[in-house]
C-alpha positions as CSV (number, residue, x, y, z in Angstrom):
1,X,-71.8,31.3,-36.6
2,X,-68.9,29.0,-36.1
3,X,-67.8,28.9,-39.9
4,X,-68.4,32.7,-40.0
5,X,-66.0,33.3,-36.7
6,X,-62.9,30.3,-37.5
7,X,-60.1,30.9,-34.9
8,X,-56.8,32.2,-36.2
9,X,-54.8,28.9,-36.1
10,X,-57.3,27.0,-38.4
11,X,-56.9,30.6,-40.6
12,X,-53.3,30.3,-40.7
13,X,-53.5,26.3,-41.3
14,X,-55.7,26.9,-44.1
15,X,-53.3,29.4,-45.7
16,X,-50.4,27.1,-45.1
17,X,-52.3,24.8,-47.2
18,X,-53.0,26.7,-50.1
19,X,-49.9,28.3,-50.4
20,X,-48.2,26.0,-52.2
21,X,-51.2,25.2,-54.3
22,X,-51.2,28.5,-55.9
23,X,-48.1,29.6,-55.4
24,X,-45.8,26.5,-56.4
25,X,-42.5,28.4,-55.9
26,X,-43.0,28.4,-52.5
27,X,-43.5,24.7,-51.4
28,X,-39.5,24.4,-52.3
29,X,-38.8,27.2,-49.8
30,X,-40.8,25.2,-47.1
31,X,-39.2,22.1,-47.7
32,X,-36.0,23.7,-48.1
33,X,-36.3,26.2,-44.9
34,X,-37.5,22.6,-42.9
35,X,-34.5,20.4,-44.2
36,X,-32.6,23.5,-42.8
37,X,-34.0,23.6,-39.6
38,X,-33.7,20.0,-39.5
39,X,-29.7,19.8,-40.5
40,X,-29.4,22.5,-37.8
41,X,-30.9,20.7,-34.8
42,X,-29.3,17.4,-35.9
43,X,-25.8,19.7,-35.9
44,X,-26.3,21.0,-32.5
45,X,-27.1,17.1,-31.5
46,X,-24.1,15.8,-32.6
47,X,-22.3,18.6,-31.5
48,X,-23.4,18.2,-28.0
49,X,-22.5,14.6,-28.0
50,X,-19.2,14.8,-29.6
51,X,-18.4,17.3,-26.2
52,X,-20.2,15.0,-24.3
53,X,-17.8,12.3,-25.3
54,X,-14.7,14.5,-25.0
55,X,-15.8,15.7,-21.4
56,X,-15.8,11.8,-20.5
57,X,-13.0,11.0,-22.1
58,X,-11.0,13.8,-20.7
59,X,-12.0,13.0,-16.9
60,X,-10.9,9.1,-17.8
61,X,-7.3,10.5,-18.7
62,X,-7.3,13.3,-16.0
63,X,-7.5,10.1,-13.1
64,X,-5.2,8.2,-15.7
65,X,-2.5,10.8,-15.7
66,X,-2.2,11.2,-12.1
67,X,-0.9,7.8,-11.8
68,X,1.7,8.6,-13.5
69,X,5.6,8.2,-11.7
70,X,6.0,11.7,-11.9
71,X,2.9,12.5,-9.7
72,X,2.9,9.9,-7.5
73,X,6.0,10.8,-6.3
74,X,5.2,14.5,-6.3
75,X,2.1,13.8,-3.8
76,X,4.8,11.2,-1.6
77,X,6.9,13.8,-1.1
78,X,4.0,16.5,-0.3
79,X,3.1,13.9,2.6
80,X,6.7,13.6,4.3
81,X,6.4,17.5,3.9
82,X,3.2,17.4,5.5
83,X,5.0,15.1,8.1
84,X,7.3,17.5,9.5
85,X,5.2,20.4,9.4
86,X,2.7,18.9,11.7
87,X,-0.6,20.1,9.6
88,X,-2.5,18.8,6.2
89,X,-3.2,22.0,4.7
90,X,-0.8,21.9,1.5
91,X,-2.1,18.2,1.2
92,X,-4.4,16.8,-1.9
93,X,-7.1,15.0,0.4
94,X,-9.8,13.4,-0.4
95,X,-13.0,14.4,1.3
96,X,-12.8,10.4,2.7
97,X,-9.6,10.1,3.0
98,X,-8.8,7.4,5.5
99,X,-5.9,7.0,7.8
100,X,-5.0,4.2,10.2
101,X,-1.3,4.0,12.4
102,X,-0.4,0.8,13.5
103,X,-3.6,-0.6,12.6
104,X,-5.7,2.1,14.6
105,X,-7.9,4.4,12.5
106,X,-7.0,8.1,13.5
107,X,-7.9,11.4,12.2
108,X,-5.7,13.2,10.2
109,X,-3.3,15.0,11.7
110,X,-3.4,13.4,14.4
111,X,-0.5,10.7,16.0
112,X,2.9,10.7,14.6
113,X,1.9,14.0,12.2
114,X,1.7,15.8,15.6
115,X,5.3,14.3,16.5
116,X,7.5,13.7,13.2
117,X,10.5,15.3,12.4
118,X,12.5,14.9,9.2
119,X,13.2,11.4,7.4
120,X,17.0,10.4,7.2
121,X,16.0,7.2,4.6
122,X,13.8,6.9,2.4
123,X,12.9,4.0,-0.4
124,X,9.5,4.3,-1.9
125,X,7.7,2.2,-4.3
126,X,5.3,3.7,-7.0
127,X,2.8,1.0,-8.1
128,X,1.2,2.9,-11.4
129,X,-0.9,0.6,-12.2
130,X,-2.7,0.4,-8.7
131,X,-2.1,4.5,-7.9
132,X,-0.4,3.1,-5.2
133,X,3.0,4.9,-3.3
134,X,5.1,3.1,-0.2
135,X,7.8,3.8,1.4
136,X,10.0,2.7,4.3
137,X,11.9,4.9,6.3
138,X,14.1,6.3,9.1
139,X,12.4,9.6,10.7
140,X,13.0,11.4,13.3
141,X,10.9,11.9,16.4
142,X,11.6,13.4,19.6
143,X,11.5,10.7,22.8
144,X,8.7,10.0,24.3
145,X,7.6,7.3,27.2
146,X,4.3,7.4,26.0
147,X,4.6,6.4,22.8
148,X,8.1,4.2,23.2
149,X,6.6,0.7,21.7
150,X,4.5,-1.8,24.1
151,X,7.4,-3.9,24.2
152,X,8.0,-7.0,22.1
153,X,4.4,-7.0,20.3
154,X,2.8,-7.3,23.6
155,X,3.2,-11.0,23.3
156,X,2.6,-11.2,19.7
157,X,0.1,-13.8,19.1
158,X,-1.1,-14.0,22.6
159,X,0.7,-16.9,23.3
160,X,0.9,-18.8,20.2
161,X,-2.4,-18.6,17.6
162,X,-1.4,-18.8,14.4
163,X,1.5,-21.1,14.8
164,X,2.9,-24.8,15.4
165,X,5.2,-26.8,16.7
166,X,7.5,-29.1,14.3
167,X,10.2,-29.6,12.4
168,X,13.5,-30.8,13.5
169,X,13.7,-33.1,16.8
170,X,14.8,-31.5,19.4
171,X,14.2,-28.2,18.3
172,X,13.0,-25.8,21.2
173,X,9.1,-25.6,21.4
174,X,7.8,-21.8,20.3
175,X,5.6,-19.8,22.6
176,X,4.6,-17.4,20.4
177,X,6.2,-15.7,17.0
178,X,8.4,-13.3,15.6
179,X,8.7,-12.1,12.7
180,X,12.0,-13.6,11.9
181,X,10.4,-16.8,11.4
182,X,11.4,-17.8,14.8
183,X,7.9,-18.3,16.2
184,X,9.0,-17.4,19.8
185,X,7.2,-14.5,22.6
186,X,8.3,-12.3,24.3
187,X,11.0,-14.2,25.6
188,X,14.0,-16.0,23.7
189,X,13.6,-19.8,23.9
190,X,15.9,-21.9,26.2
191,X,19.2,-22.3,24.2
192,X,18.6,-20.0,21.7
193,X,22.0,-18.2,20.3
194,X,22.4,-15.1,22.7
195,X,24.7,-12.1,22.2
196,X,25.5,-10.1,19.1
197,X,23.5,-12.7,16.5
198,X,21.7,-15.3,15.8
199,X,17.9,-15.3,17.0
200,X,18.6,-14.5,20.5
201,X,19.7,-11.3,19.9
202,X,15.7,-10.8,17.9
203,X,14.8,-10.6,22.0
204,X,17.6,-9.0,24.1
205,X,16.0,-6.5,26.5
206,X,15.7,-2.9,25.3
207,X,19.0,-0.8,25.6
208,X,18.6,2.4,27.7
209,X,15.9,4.6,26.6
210,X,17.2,8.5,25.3
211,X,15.8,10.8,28.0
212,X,11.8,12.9,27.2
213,X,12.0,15.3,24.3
214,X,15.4,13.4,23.0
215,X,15.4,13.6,19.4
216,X,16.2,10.7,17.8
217,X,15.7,8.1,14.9
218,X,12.3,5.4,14.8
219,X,11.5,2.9,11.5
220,X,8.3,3.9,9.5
221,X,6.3,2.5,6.7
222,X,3.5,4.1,5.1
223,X,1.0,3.2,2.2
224,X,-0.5,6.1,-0.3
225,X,-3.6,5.3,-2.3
226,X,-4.1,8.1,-4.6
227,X,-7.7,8.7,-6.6
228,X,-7.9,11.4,-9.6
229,X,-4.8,13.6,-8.2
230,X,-6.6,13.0,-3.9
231,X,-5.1,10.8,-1.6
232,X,-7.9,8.6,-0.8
233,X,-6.1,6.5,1.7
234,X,-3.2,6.8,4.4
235,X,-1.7,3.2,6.0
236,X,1.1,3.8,8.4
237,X,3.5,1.7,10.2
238,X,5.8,3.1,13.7
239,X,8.6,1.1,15.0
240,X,10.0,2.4,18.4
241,X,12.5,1.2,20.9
242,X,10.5,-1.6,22.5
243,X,9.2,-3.2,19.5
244,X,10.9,-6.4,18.1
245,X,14.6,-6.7,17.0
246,X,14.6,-2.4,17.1
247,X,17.8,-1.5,15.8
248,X,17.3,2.0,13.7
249,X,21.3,2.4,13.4
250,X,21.5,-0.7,11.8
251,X,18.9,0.4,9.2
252,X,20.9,3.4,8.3
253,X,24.2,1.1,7.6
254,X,22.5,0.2,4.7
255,X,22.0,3.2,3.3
256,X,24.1,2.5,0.2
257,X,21.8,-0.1,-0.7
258,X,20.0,0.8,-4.4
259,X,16.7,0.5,-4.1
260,X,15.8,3.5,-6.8
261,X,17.4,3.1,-9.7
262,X,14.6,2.7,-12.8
263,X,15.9,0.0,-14.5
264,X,16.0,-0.7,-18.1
265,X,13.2,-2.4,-19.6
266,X,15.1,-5.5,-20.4
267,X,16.3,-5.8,-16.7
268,X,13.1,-5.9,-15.2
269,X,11.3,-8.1,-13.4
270,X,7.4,-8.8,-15.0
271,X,4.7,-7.4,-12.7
272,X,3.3,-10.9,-11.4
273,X,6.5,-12.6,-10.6
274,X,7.1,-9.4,-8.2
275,X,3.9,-9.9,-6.7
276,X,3.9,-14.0,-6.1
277,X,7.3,-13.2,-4.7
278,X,5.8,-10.8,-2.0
279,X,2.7,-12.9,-1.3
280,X,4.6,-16.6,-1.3
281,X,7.3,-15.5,1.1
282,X,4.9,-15.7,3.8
283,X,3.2,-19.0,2.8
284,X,6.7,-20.7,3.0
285,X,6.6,-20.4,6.7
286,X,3.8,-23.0,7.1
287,X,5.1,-26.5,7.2
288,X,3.7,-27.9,3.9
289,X,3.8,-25.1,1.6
290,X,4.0,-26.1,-1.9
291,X,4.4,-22.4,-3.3
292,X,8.0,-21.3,-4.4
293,X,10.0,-18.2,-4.0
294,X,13.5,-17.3,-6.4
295,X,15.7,-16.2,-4.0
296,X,19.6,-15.4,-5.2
297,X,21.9,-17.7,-3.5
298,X,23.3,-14.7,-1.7
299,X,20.3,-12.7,-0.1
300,X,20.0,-10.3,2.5
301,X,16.9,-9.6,5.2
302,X,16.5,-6.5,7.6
303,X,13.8,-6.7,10.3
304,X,13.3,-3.1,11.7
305,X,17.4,-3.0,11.3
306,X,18.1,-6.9,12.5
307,X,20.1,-8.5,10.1
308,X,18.6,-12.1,10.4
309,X,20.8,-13.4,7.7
310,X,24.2,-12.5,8.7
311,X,25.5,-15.8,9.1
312,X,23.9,-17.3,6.3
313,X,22.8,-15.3,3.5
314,X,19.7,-17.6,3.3
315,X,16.3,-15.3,2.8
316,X,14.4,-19.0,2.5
317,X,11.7,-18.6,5.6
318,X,12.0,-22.5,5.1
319,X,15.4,-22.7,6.2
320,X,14.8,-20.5,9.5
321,X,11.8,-22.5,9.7
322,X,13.3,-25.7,10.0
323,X,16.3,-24.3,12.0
324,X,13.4,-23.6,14.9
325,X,10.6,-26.3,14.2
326,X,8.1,-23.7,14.1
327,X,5.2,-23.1,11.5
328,X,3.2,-20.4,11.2
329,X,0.1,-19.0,9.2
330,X,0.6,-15.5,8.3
331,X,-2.6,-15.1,6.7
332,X,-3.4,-12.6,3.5
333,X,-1.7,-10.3,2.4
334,X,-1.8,-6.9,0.0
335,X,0.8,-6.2,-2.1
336,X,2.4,-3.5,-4.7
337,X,4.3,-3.8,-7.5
338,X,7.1,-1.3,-9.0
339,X,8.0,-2.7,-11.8
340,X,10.8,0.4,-13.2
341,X,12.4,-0.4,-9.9
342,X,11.7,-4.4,-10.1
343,X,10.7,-3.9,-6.2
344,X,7.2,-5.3,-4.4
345,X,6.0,-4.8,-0.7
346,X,3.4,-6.8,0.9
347,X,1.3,-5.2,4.1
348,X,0.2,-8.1,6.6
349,X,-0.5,-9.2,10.2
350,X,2.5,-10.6,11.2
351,X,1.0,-14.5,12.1
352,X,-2.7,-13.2,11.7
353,X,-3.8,-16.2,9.4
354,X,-4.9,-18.1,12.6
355,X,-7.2,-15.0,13.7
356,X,-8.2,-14.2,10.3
357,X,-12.4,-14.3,9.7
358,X,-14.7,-12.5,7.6
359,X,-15.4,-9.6,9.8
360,X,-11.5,-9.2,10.7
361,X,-9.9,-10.3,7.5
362,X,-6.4,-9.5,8.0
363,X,-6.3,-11.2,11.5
364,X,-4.4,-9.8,14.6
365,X,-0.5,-10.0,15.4
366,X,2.5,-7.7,14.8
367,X,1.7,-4.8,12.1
368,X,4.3,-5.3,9.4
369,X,5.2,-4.6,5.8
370,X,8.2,-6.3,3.9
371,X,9.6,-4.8,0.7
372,X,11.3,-7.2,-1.8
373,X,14.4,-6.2,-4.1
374,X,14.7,-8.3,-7.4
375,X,17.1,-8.9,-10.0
376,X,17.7,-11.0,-12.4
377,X,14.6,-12.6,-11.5
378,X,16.0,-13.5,-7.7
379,X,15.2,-11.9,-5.2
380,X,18.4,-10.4,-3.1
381,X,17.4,-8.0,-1.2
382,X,14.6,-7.6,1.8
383,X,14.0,-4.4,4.1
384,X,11.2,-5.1,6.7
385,X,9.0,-2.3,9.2
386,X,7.8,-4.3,11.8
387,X,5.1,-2.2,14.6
388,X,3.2,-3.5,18.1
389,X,0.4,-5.5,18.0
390,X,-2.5,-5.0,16.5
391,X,-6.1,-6.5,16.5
392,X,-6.0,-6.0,13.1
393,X,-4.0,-4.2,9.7
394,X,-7.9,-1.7,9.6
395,X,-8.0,-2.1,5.7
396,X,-9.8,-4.9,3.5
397,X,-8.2,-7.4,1.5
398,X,-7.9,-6.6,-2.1
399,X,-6.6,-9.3,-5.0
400,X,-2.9,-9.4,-5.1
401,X,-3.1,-9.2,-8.9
């Protein structure tokens, strides 16, 4: 029975078989038609890895290509638009975008984008390798007394971490720090220079504050990490009235100073020697530094509009260190590089290195951000944002470079 009643696939097997056999002709045709079918699924194989690769390739240079200057500096000026229209919505965000002002993670919108009006100055810094924008400014804002500063850093360092006494004999003994390199709180030191220079005038006592609602100018930094054509991350820095050495109109004086022009490739200074110039002009404020910094012999420093160099032309933190006998331990820092500009700004805790641990890495002190001019190889120039207190910058470290 079960030879008699053979299913059809052993029928067709068997067929398959003898084909061939007494047909010869058609055991090319087989071979052929599988070779064909074969050539045709190894085709559509390679075809679907060759798009494959494409597809990959094409994604690598789509987040390559928004690095470029050109977009960079089209998504910059989409956020100072953004700015003064109070509201995100024409903004490339990330769906994690993160924003912090004065160290203090916010929501978007929120803070200073509820308040800003339009920018006077601005100098940004596009770091294409990093996908990085920053820029200092002059904005306006209209008064208010909630938001005016908490006066000169609120004490700073809370009464001296992250510096020493030293130096000269004699000099006066610091109670805190400053930005300027003077190492001093809240108050000026006993003998310190008073008047229209010199370090006292770092402390003099606010000058009359514009009535509510006044419009009027404030210092801002801010930091733009941008990811595949998104800005991933927003770091911002407000200097008011009440926060150290505030003089806005002074800032606005300079206004002829160039810090856009894209310089020609043989003018510019290389990537790293930007960078250790950022990131070494705070270690020369510790007593015992061993790291150098090219300064031109005449150089020029701005904090928040206070000219500290006006006498002197001397950038060298060592030389206003030594003028004070103070030292003090900044901590780390994160820096940018604009290489077409031969420019660098370095974000820190102004004095956070004694405060500085694992869990808060930037330490606490006075939220700042310097930004470094250099040519031939010096630097010359220095324009400085410097904010209240902070318990800490809110971003990680990352390597300088």
């Amino acid at each position: 029975m079960g030879s008699r009643y053979r299913s059809d696939r052993e029928k067709v097997s068997e067929y398959m078989f003898i084909l061939p056999i007494r047909f010869p002709f058609l055991s090319d045709c087989i071979v052929r038609e599988d070779s064909k079918m074969k050539r045709i699924a190894l085709f559509f194989l390679t075809f679907s890895f060759i798009a494959f690769t494409c597809a990959a390739i094409s994604s690598a240079q789509t987040g390559e290509d928004s690095c470029t200057r050109e977009d960079l500096s089209q998504i910059t000026d989409k956020y100072f638009e953004s700015l003064q229209e109070h509201g995100t919505s024409g903004l490339p965000l990330a769906s994690t975008a993160k924003f912090t002002e004065n160290g203090v993670q916010k929501d978007i919108g929120k803070g200073f984008w509820e308040t800003a009006g339009k920018p006077l100055l601005r100098r940004t810094l596009i770091d294409t390798e990093k996908c990085v924008t920053a820029t200092i400014a002059v904005m306006e804002e209209p008064f208010s007394s909630e938001t005016v500063g908490s006066g000169f850093g609120g004490g700073m360092m809370g009464g001296g971490p992250g510096m020493a006494s030293g130096g000269a004999a004699g000099a006066p003994k610091p109670s805190g720090g400053s930005p300027g390199g003077s190492g001093f709180g809240a108050k000026p030191p006993a003998g310190a220079p008073s008047g229209g220079g010199g370090v006292g005038a770092m402390f003099a006592a606010p000058k009359e504050m514009p009535e509510e609602g006044t419009v009027r100018p404030i210092l801002f930094a801010n930091r733009l990490k941008i990811e595949n054509g998104k800005i991933t991350e927003i770091e911002t820095i407000i200097a008011r009235e009440r926060d150290f050495a505030f003089s806005v109109e002074n800032v606005l004086k300079t206004k002829d100073q160039d810090w856009e022009t894209i310089l020609p490739p043989e003018k510019r200074t290389p990537r790293k020697v930007l960078a250790d110039a950022a990131n070494h002009y705070f270690d020369l404020f510790a007593e015992g530094s061993t790291v150098s910094v090219p300064f031109a012999k005449v150089c020029d420093r701005w904090e928040n509009g206070f000219h500290t160099t006006a006498s002197d032309h001397d950038c060298s933190p060592v030389t206003f260190r030594k003028r004070i006998g103070a030292s003090i331990n900044h901590g780390p820092r994160r820096v940018w590089v604009d290489t077409e500009k031969s420019i660098s700004i370095a974000f820190m805790a102004f004095g956070g290195g004694a405060s500085a641990n694992e869990e808060n890495p930037t330490g606490s002190g006075l939220v700042d951000c310097h930004m470094f001019r250099m040519r031939d190889g010096k630097v010359d120039l220095i324009q400085s944002i410097v904010g209240p207190r902070a318990a800490s910058m809110g971003w990680p470290l990352e390597p300088i470079e």
